[in-house]
C-alpha positions in Angstrom: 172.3 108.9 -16.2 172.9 112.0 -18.5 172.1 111.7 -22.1 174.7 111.1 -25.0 175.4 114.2 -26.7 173.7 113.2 -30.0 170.6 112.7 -28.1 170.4 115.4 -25.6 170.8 118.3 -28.9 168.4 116.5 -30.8 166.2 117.2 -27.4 167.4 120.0 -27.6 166.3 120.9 -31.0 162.8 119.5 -30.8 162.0 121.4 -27.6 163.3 124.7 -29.5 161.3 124.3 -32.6 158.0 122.9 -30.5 158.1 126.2 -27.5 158.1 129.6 -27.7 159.8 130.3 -24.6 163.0 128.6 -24.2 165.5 131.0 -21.8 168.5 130.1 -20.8 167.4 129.1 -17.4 165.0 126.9 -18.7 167.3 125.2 -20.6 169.5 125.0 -17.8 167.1 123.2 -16.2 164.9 121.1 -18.7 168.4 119.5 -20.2 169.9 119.1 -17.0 173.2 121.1 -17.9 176.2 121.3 -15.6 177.2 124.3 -16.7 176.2 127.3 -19.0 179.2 126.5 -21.6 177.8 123.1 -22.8 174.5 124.2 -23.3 175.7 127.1 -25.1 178.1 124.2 -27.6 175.1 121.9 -28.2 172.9 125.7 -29.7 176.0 126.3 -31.5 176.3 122.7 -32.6 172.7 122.9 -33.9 173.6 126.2 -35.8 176.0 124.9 -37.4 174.4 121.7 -38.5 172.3 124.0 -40.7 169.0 123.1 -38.4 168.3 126.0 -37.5 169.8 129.1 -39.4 169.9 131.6 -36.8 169.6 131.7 -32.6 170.7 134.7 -30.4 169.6 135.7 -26.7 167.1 138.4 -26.3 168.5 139.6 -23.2 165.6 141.7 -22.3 163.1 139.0 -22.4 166.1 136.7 -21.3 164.6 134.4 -24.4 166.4 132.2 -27.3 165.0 133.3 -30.7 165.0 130.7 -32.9 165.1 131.3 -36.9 162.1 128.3 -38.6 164.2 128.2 -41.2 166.9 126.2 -42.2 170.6 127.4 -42.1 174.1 126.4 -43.9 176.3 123.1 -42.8 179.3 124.7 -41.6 182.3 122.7 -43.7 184.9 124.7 -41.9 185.5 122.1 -39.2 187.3 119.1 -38.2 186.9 115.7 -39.7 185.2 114.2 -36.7 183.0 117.5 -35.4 181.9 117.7 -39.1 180.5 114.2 -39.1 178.5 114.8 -36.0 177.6 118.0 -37.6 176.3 115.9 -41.0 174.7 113.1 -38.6 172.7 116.0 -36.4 171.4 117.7 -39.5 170.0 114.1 -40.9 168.4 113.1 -37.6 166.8 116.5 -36.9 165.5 116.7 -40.6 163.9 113.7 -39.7 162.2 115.0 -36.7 161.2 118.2 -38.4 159.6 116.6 -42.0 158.5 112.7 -40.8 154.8 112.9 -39.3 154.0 111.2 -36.5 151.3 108.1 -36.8 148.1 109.6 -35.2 147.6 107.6 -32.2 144.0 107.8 -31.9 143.1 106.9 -35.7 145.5 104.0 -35.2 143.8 102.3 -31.9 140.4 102.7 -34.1 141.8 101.0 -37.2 143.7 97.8 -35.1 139.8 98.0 -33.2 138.3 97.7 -36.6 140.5 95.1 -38.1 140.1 92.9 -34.8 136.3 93.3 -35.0 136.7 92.1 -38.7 138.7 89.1 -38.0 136.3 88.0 -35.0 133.0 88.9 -37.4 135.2 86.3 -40.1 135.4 83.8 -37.6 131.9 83.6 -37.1 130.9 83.9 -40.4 132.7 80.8 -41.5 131.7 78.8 -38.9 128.1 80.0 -39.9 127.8 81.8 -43.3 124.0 81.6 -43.7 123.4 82.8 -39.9 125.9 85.6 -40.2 124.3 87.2 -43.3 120.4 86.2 -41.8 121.3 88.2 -38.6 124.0 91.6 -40.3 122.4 91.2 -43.6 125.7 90.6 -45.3 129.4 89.1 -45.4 131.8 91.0 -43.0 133.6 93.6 -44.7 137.4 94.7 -44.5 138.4 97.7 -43.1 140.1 100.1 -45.8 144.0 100.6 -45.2 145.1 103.3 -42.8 146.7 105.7 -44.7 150.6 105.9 -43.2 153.3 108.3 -43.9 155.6 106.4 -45.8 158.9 106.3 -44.0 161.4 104.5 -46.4 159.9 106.9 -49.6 160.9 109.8 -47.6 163.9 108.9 -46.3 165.4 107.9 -49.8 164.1 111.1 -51.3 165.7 113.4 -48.1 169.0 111.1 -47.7 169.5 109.5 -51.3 173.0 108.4 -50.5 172.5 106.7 -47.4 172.8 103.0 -46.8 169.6 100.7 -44.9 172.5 100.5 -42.3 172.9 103.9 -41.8 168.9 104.1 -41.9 168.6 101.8 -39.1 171.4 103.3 -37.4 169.2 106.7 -37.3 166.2 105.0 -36.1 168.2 103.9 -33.4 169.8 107.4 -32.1 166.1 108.6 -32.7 164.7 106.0 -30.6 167.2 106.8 -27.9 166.0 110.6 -27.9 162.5 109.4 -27.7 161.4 109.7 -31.5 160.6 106.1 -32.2 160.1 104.5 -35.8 159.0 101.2 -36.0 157.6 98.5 -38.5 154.7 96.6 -38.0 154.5 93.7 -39.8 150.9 92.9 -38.9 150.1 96.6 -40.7 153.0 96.1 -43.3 153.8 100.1 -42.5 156.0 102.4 -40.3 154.3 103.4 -37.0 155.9 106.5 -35.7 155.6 107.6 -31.7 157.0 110.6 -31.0 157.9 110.9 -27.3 160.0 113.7 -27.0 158.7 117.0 -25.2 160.4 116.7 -21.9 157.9 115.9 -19.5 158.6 118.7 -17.0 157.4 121.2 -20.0 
C-alpha cells in the first residue's frame, strides 16, 4: 500500500538530508513514484515548507542539490495546502533537531538496572551474605541521560497543544520516526527507523 503523502515527503526529506546522492531515478525508485510530476510536488512541497531552502537538478551529474539550511514558509498559498505546508515544516524540524536515543547505551543501562534489581533481591533476602561475598550494598545505576523531548518541543513549537504533540508523534511514527515514553525509565525513547532499507 503507498504511503500517505505526509509521510512519504517526510521520507522524502530525511533521505535528502541523510545521502549525498539522491537523482531523480533514485527517487523514482526508492519512493516508489508513479510518475515524475509527484515526486517533483512532494521536492517542491518540501521547499516551500521552508525545510530546505533551496533544491535544483544538476543535470550533469543527474543529482538533486540540496541547500542544509533552512528556507522561508511560503504564505502565498491556499488555506488547506498552507496547513500541510505549516504541519511538514513542524514534523521535519522534529526529525532534523530531536536526537535519537542511542540504542546501544540504552540496552546496557536496562542491563544494568535489571542486574541491580536481581543483586537487591538477594541482598534482602540475605544482607549480611551479600556484603561478606561483594563487599558492599548493591548500588543504583546513575540515570541515562535522555534528550528531553517535551522541553524541546515547547521551546521549537510554543503554541502548540499536547494534542497536536501527540498528533505529531503519530504521523512521525507512521513514517518510521518513533517517539515513545517509557514509564519504567520516566523519559522519551526515540527509534529512528527511517532510511529506506533498499539504500
Amino acid at each position: 500500500m503507498p504511503d500517505a503523502k505526509m509521510t512519504r515527503q517526510l521520507k522524502l526529506y530525511y533521505y535528502l538530508i541523510h545521502s549525498e546522492y539522491h537523482g531523480p531515478e533514485d527517487l523514482m525508485t526508492l519512493f516508489d513514484y508513479p510518475n515524475v510530476r509527484m515526486m517533483q510536488r512532494d521536492l517542491k512541497d518540501l521547499r516551500d515548507s521552508g525545510l530546505i531552502a533551496d533544491i535544483r537538478l544538476d543535470r550533469k551529474e543527474k543529482n538533486y542539490i540540496v541547500s542544509d539550511e533552512y528556507g522561508e514558509i511560503c504564505t502565498n498559498t491556499g488555506k488547506r495546502r498552507l496547513e500541510h505546508l505549516v504541519r511538514l515544516q513542524r514534523l521535519g524540524i522534529i526529525i532534523t533537531e530531536f536526537e535519537p536515543t542511542d540504542e546501544y547505551k540504552l540496552l546496557q543501562y536496562e542491563d544494568d538496572i535489571a542486574g541491580y534489581k536481581d543483586d537487591m533481591e538477594i541482598y534482602k533476602d540475605d544482607p549480611e551474605g551479600y556484603i561478606e561475598q561483594w563487599g558492599d550494598k548493591p548500588v543504583k545505576p546513575e540515570p541515562m541521560n535522555f534528550f528531553d523531548v517535551k522541553k524541546a518541543y515547547c521551546q521549537l513549537f510554543p503554541d502548540s497543544s499536547e494534542r497536536t504533540k501527540q498528533r505529531d508523534f503519530q504521523e512521525l511514527r507512521e513514517a518510521g520516526y518513533f517517539i515513545e515514553y517509557r514509564r519504567d525509565l520516566k523519559a522519551y525513547v526515540i527509534t529512528d527507523e527511517m532510511m529506506p532499507e533498499e539504500f
